[in-house]
C-alpha positions in Angstrom: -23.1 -2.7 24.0 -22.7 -6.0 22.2 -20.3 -8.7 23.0 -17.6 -7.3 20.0 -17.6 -4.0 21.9 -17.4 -5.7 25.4 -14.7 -8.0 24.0 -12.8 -4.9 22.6 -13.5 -2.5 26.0 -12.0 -5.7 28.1 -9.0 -6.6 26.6 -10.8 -10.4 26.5 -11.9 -12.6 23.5 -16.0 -13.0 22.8 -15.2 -16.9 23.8 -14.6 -16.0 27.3 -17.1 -13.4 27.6 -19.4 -16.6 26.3 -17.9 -18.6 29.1 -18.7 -16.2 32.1 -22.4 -16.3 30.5 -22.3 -19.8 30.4 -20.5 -19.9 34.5 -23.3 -17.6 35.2 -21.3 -14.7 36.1 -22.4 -12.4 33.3 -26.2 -11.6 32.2 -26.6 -10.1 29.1 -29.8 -9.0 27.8 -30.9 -10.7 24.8 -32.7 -8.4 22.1 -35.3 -10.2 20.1 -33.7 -11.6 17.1 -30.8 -13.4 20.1 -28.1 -11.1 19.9 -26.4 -10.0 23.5 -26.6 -6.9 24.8 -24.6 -5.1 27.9 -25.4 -3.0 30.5 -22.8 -0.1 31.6 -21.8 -2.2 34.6 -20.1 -4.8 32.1 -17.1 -3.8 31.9 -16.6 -3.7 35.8 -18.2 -7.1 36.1 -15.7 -8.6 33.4 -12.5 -6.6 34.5 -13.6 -7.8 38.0 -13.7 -11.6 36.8 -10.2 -11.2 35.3 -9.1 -10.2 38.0 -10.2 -12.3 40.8 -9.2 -15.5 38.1 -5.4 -14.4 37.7 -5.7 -14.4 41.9 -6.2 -18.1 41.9 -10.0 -17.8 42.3 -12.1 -20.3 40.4 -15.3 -19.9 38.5 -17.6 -21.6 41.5 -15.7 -19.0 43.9 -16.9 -15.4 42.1 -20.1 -17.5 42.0 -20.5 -17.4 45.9 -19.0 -13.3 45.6 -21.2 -12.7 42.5 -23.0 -9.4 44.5 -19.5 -8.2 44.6 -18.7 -8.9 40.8 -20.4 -5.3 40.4 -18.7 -3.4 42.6 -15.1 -1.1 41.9 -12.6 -3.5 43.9 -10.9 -0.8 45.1 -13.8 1.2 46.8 -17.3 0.7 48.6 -18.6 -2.5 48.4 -22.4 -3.3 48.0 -22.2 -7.0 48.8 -25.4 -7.8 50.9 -23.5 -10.4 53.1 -20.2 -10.4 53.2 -19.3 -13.8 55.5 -19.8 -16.3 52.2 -17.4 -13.9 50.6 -15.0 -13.5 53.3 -14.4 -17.2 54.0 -13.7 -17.8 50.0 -11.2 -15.2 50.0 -9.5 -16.5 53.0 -9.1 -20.2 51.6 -8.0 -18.7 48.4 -5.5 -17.0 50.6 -4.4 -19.5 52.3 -4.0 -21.9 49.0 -1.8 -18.9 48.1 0.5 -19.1 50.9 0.3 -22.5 50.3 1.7 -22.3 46.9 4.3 -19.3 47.6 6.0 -21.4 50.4 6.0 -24.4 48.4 7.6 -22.7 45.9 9.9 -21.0 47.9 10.8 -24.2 49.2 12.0 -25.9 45.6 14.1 -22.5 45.2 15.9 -23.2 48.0 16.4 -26.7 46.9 17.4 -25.8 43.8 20.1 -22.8 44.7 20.9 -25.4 47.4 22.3 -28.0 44.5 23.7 -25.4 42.6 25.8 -24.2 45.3 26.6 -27.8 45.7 27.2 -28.2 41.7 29.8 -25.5 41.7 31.8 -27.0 44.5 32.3 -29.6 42.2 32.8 -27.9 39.1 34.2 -24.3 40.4 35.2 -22.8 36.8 31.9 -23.2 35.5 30.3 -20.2 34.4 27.5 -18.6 36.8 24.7 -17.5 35.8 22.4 -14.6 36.9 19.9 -15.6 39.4 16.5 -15.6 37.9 14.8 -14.6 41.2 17.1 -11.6 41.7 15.7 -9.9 37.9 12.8 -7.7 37.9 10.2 -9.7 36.1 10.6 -7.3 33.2 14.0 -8.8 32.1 13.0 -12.0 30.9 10.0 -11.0 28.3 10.0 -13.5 25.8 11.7 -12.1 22.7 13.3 -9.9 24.4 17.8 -10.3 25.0 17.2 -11.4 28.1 14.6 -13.8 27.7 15.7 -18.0 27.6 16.2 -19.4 24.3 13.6 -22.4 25.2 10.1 -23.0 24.3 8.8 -23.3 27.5 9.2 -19.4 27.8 7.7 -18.7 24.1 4.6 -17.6 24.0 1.7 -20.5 22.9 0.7 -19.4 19.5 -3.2 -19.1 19.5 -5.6 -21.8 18.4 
C-alpha cells in the first residue's frame, strides 16, 4: 500500500508516517522510481506507535521495543528479548506515576484554596468540579465545554 492509503487506514497524516521512517520505526519498501510501499504488517506497526506515544513513550523508547512494534498488543508477543523492553516500560511507568501523583497533588492544592476562597466569600457561586465529570462533558464546542482558548482546538498548520 502507499503512504496515502497507510495515512488513510491509520487515522494519521503522511508527515508522521514520514517521521516514524525518518525515527526508524517504519521500513517501507521503495519501488524503483522512489515511491513508498507497505507491507500488510503497517498498519499494526503504526497503530502500535500511536499507541505506545499517547503512553508517554518517546521515539528512542519504541526504538529499544522495535521487535515488538509488529506484534498485536493485546496478544502473543514475538519479541526476541524481552529485558531491554521490560526495563523501558517500567521507567515509563514509573515517570507515569510520577506525573499522576504530581498532579494529584496541585488538585488537592487547588480544591484546598478554593475551599479556603469560599470561606471568605460564602455566597459565591460554586461551580462543578471538573474532576468529578466524565471526560466526555467538556468536548470543546460542546455546552459544557469552557468558553477559553486554551480548551479550543489548535487550528492546523
Amino acid at each position: 500500500m502507499r503512504i496515502g492509503e497507510l495515512a488513510h487506514a491509520t487515522g494519521t497524516t503522511t508527515r508522521a508516517l514520514r517521521y516514524y521512517e525518518e525515527q526508524g520505526l517504519l521500513r517501507p519498501d521503495r519501488s524503483t522510481n522512489g515511491y513508498r510501499s507497505y507491507g500488510d504488517d503497517a498498519v499494526r506497526v503504526v497503530e502500535n506507535i500511536r499507541l505506545l506515544l499517547a503512553a508517554g513513550l518517546t521515539t528512542d523508547d519504541l526504538r529499544l521495543v522495535d521487535g515488538c512494534l509488529r506484534d498485536a498488543l493485546t496478544g502473543d508477543h514475538v519479541c526476541d528479548d524481552a529485558t531491554p523492553k521490560i526495563e523501558v516500560f517500567e521507567q515509563r511507568l514509573s515517570l507515569l506515576q510520577q506525573r499522576i501523583n504530581d498532579l494529584v497533588e496541585v488538585r488537592d492544592q487547588l480544591l484546598d484554596r478554593l475551599a479556603d476562597l469560599r470561606k471568605i466569600q460564602p455566597n459565591a457561586v460554586a461551580q462543578p468540579n471538573p474532576a468529578a465529570q466524565p471526560d466526555h462533558a467538556a468536548q470543546p464546542g460542546s455546552a459544557d465545554a469552557p468558553h477559553c482558548p486554551s480548551a479550543m482546538a489548535r487550528p492546523r498548520r
